[in-house]
C-alpha positions in Angstrom: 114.8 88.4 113.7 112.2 85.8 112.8 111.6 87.7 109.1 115.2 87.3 108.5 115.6 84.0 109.3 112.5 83.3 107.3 114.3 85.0 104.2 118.0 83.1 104.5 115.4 79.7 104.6 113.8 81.0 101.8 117.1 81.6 99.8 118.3 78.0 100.8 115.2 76.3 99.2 115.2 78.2 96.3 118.7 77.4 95.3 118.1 73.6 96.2 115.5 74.1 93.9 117.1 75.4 91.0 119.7 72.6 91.6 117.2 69.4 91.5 115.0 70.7 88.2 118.7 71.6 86.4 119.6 68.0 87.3 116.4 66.4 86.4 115.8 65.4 82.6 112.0 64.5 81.8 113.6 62.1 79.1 115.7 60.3 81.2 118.8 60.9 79.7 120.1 64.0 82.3 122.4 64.0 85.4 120.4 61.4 87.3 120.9 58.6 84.7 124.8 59.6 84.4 125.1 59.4 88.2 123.8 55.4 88.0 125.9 54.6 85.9 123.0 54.2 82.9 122.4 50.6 84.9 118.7 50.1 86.3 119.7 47.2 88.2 122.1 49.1 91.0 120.5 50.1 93.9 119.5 53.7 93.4 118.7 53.2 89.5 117.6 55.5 87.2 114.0 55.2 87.8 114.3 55.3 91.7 116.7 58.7 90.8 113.9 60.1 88.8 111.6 59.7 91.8 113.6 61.2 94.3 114.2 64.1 92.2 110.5 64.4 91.5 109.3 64.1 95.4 112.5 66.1 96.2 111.1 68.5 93.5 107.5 68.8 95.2 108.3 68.6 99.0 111.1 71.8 98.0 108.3 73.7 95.6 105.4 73.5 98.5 107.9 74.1 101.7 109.0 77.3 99.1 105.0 78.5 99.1 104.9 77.8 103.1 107.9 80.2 104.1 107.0 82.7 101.4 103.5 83.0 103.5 104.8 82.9 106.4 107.0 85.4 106.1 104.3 87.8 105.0 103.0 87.2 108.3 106.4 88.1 109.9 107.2 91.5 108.2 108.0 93.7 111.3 105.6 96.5 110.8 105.9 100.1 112.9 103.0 102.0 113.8 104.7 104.9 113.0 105.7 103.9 109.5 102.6 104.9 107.2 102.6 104.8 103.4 102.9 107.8 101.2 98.9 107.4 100.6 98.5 107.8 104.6 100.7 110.6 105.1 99.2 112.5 101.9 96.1 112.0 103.1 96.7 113.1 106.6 98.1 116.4 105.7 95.5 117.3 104.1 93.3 116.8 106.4 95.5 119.2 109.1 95.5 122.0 106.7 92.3 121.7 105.2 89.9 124.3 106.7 86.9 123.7 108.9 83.3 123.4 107.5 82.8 127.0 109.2 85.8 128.3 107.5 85.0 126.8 104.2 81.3 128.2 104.0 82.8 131.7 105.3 85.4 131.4 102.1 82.6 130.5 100.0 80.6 133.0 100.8 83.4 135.7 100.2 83.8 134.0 96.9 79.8 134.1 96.1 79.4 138.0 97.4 82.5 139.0 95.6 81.5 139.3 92.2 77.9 141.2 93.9 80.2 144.1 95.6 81.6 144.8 93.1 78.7 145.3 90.7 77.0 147.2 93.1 80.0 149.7 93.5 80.1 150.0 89.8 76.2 151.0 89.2 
């Protein structure tokens, strides 16, 4: 529950992100000078605008890094969910053979060549 409210905040601050830097201009001239008016004597002028959209910019961009860690944190992991690597590796261990079994195979494999020299001479 908490991962997926992490992600829908996530989503949210993204977009608003998206929005302020498409409505910012670093020449001036963008949406935030055509919503004063063009006047820098209004309240809210241009340059006011510009910092608002570049605090608004900031405080979005580091609350962005913040929930994208802490939802690493909140990823609902299973004991019984392994990766492939852990599941590979743990079938091999049930089938491979046991050290007595392995020396016994080697040994058949070593002598075999032997036998049958001997029951050719």
């Amino acid at each position: 529950m908490t991962y997926n409210l992490l992600l829908i905040l996530i989503m949210v601050v993204a977009v608003l992100l998206i929005l302020i830097v498409l409505v910012q201009n670093p020449k001036g001239g963008g949406l935030s000078s055509s919503l004063t008016g063009g006047s820098g004597s209004t309240i809210g002028g241009v340059q006011s605008t510009n910092n608002f959209l570049d605090k608004a910019t900031w405080t979005l961009a580091i609350t962005l890094l913040a929930l994208i860690l802490l939802s690493s944190l909140a990823i609902p992991r299973d004991q019984s969910s392994q990766s492939e690597l852990q599941e590979t590796i743990q079938q091999r261990n049930e089938v491979a053979p046991s050290e007595e079994d392995a020396a016994q195979i080697e040994d058949i494999i070593n002598n075999t060549p032997q036998e049958e020299n001997k029951k050719e001479e």
